[in-house]
C-alpha positions in Angstrom: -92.3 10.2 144.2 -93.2 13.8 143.3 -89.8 13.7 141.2 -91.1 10.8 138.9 -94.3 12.8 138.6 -93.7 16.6 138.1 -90.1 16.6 138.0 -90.0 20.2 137.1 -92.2 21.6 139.7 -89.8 19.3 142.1 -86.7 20.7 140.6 -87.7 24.5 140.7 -89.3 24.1 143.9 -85.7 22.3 145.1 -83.8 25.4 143.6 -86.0 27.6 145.6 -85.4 26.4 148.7 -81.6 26.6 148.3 -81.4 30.2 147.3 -83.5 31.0 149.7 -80.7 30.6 152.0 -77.0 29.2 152.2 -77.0 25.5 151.8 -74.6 23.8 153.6 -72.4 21.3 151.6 -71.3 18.0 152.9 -70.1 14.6 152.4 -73.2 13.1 153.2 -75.4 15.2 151.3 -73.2 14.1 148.2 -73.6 9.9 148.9 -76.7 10.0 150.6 -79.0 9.0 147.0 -75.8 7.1 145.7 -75.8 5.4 148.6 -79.7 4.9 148.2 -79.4 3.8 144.7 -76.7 1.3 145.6 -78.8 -0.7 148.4 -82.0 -0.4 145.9 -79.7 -2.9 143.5 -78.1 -5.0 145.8 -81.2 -5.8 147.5 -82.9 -6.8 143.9 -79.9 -8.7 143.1 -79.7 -10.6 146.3 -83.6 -11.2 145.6 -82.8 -12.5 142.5 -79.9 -14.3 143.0 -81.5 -15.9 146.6 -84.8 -15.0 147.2 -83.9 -13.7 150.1 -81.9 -10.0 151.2 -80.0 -10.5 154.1 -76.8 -8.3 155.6 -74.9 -10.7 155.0 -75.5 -11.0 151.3 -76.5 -7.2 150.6 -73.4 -5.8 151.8 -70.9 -7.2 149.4 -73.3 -6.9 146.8 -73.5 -3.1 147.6 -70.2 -2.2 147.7 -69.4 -4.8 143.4 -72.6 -2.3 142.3 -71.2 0.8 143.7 -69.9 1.5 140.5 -72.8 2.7 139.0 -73.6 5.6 141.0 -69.8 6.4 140.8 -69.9 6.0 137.3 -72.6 8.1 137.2 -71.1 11.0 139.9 -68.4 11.0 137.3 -70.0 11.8 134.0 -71.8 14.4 136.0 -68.8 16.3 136.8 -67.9 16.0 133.3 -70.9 17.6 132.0 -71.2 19.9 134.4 -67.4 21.2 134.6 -68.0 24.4 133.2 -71.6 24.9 134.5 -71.6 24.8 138.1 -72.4 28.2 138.7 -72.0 29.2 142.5 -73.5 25.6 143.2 -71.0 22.9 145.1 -70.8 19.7 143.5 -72.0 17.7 146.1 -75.5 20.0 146.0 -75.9 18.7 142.4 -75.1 15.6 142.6 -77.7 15.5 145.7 -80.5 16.9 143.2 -79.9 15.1 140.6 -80.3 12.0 142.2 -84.0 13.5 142.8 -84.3 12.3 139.6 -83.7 8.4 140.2 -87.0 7.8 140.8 -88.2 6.0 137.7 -85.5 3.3 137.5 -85.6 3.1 140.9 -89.2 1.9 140.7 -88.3 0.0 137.7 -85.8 -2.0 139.7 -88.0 -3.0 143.3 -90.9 -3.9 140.7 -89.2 -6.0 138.1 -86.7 -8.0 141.8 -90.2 -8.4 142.9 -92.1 -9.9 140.2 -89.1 -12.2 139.3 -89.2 -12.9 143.4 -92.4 -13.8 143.5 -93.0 -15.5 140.0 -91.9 -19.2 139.6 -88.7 -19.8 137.5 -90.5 -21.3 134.5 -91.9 -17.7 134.2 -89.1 -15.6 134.3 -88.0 -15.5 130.4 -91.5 -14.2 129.5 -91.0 -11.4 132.4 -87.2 -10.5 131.3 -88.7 -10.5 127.3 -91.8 -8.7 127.6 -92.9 -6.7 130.9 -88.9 -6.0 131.7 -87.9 -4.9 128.3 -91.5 -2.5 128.0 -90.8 -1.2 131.4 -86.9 -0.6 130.5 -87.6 1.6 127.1 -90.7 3.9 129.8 -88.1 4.3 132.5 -85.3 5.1 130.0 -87.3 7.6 128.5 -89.1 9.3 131.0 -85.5 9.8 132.9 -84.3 11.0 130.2 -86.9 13.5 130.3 -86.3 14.2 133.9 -82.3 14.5 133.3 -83.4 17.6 131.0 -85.3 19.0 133.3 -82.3 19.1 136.2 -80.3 20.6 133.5 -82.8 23.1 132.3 -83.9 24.2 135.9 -81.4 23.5 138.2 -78.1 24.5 136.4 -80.0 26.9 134.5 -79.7 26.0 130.6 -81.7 26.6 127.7 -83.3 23.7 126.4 -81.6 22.8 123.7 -78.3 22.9 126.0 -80.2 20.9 128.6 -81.0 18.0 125.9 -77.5 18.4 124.9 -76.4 18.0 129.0 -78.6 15.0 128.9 -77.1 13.4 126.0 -74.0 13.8 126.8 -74.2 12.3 130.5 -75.8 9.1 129.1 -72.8 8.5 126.3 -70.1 8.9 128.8 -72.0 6.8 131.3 -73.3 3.8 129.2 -69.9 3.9 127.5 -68.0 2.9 130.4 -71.4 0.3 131.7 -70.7 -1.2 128.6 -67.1 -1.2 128.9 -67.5 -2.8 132.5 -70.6 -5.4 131.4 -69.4 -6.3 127.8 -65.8 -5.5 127.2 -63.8 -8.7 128.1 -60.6 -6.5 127.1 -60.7 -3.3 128.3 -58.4 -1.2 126.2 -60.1 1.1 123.4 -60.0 -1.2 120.3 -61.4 -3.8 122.6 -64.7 -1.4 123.4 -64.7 -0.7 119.3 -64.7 -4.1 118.5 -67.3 -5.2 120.9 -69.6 -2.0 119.2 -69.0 -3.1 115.6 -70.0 -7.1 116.9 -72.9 -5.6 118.7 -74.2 -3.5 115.4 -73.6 -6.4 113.3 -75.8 -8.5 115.6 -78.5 -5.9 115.7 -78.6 -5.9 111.8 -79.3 -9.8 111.6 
């Protein structure tokens, strides 16, 4: 929880502790957050979807909503190709899901109000506390995001905002290919943009 607070204190203090000695780099220490992450969503979906979250039904659902800590291991890379220093990959990717923490809280709060709030309640939740408590977590992670780049991988901040930006293009570009494209080829994901633009301007 320091992460959601002082996420730059967290983030120095995390780069710190590495160079003060050789970090060793493994498979787990790569997954283990992704991993994290995944579970956090399947258990709010299986909330949602059940009321209950059992093995049974969390397990599948973890391994369809693996693909957005994949996704998001993958625009990493991309943005940090050229910047990885004397770092491994799988130490940044570690760190920077340090940063997780406000969606994170987003997600167990909003699976357990809808959980515990009666059906005839839930389009005032998903229309007013969800949406206020999606544009906070986007932003403040956002803000954390430049912070990993601007301590961690060293940039300047106007290269870290850049970093930041850049991650959450390629990421929700390929969300929004997965959620709202039903045919996935490039003019597809254009034409879905241009009917989502002309539905924001009504």
């Amino acid at each position: 929880m320091c992460a959601l607070v002082r996420p730059a204190r967290v983030f120095q203090a995390l780069v710190g502790e590495r160079n003060a000695g050789p970090v060793r780099s493994t498979f787990w220490m790569a997954v283990r957050r992704p991993v994290f992450l995944t579970l956090v969503i399947a258990c709010v979906v299986s909330l949602l979807a059940t009321s209950v979250a059992t093995l049974r039904l969390v397990g599948p659902t973890a391994l369809y909503w693996s693909f957005v800590p994949v996704v998001e291991i993958l625009a990493l890379t991309i943005v940090l190709w050229s910047r990885r220093n004397s770092q491994t990959l799988a130490s940044l990717v570690d760190v920077f899901f340090v940063g997780h923490a406000a969606w994170t809280l987003f997600l167990l709060l909003f699976g357990a109000a809808l959980a515990l709030s009666p059906p005839q309640h839930w389009w005032f939740l998903v229309t007013r506390p969800a949406i206020a408590g999606i544009v906070l977590a986007a932003g403040w992670s956002a803000y954390v995001d430049v912070c990993f780049f601007r301590y961690v991988c060293g940039a300047t901040l106007s290269s870290a905002i850049g970093s930041a930006a850049l991650f959450r293009v390629i990421a929700w570009i390929v969300f929004f290919w997965i959620f709202a494209v039903p045919e996935p080829t490039p003019l597809g994901v254009i034409q879905e943009l241009v009917a989502a633009f002309k539905d924001l301007r009504q």
